[in-house]
N, C-alpha and C positions, 0 to 999 in steps of 0.2 A: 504494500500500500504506500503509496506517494501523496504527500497533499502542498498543496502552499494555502496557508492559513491565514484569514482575516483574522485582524486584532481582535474584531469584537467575542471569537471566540473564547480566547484568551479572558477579555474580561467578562463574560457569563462565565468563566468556568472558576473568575476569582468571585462571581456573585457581586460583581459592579453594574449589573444592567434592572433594573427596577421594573423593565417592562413584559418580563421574562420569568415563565415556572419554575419552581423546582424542578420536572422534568427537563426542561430548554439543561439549565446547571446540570443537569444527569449526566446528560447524552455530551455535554462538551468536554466535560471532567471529564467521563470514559472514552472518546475517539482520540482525546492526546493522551491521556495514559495507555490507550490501545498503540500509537504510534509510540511513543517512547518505545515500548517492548517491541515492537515487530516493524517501525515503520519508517519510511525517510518524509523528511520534510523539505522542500523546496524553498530557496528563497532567492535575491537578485544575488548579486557580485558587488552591489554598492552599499550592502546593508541598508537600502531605504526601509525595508520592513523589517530588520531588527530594531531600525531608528524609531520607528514609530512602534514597534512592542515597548522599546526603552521608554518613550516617553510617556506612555500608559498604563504599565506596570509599576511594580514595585519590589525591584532585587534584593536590596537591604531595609528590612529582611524581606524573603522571600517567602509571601502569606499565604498568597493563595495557586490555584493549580496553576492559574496564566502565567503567575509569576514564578512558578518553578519550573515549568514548561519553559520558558523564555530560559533560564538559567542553565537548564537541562542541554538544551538545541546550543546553548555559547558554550556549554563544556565537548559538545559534539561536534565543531565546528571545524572542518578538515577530515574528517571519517567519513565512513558513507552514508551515516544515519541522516547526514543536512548537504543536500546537492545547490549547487549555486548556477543561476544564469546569467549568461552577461544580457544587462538591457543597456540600449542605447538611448540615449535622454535628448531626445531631438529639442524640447524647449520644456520648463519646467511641468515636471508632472505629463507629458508625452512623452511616446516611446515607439520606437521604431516596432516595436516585435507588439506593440497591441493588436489584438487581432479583427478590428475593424473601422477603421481612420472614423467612419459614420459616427459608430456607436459612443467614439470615445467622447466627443463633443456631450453625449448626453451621460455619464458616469461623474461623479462626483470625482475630481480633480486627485484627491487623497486614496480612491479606489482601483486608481487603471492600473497601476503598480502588480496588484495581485494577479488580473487578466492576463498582463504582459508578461508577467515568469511562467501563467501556465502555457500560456500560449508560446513563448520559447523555449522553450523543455521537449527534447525531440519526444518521450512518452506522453505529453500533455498532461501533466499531473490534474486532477480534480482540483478545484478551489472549494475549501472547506467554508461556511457562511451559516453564522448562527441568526441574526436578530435585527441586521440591517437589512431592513425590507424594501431598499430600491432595487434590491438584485433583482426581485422576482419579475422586474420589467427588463433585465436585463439577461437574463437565462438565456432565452429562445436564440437571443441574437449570438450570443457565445458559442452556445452549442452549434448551430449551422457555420460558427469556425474552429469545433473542435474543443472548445473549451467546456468544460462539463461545471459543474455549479450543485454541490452538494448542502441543501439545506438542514443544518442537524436539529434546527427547532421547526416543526410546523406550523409550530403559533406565528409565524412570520406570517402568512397570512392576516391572521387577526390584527399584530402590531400594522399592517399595509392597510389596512379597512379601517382604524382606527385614522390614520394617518393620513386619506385619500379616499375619506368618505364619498365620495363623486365618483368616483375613480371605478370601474367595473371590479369586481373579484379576481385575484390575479390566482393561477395553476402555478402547482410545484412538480418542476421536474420528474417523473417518472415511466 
């Protein structure tokens, strides 16, 4: 199993997201302590997504799962357990290896990052996504370039209906 991880995984799994079950905290706790033991994580060559685990975590000490996960992945860092891609930074927060110039325009600026390692990763790694519920507008477009989008809470949904009451019912990948 391969993944590159949205932060906000991380922090449901340290129980920083308010909008979010118990269950949502289950299922994130368990997929990176699942990955710790069996799994690689992906991330860039520029540490832009360790920069932003850094800045929203908390190492010392190290509390909760996100933040040991995070601590975990820097003591792994040159093994095979954490693969690196190189992205190219065409202007801040764009990236050559995003994989759809369109779609990028409509991804919030701090999220193309994750797109962009899996989309350059010759296996395609899964993007792991607990609770940020723009993804679920953004799925269909990833997947028709190969980028898969693994929702590990389905109340993302609910959170997207709260959020975009006008908005039709968004589908989760499956």
């Amino acid at each position: 199993m391969k993944a590159v991880i949205d932060t906000n995984v991380l922090l449901v799994a340290n129980n920083q997201h308010d909008q979010v079950s118990e269950d949502c905290v289950i299922a994130c706790v368990t997929r990176l302590q699942l990955l710790q033991r069996s799994g690689v994580v992906v991330i860039d060559d520029g540490y832009r997504i360790v920069g932003e685990y850094h800045r929203k975590t908390s190492l010392r000490p190290a509390k909760g799962v996100g933040d040991k996960f995070l601590k975990w992945m820097l003591q792994h860092s040159g093994t095979p357990k954490v693969e690196q891609v190189t992205l190219n930074e065409t202007e801040e927060n764009n990236f050559a290896e995003f994989p759809d110039p369109a779609l990028a325009q409509l991804f919030d600026p701090s999220d193309r990052k994750f797109a962009a390692v899996a989309h350059a990763h010759p296996e395609k790694p899964t993007v792991w996504q607990a609770a940020d519920c723009k993804w679920l507008e953004w799925w269909p477009a990833l997947r028709a370039k190969g980028v898969e989008v693994d929702f590990l809470c389905p109340e993302v949904c609910t959170v997207y209906q709260k959020k975009f009451p006008d908005k039709p019912a968004p589908q989760l990948p499956g």
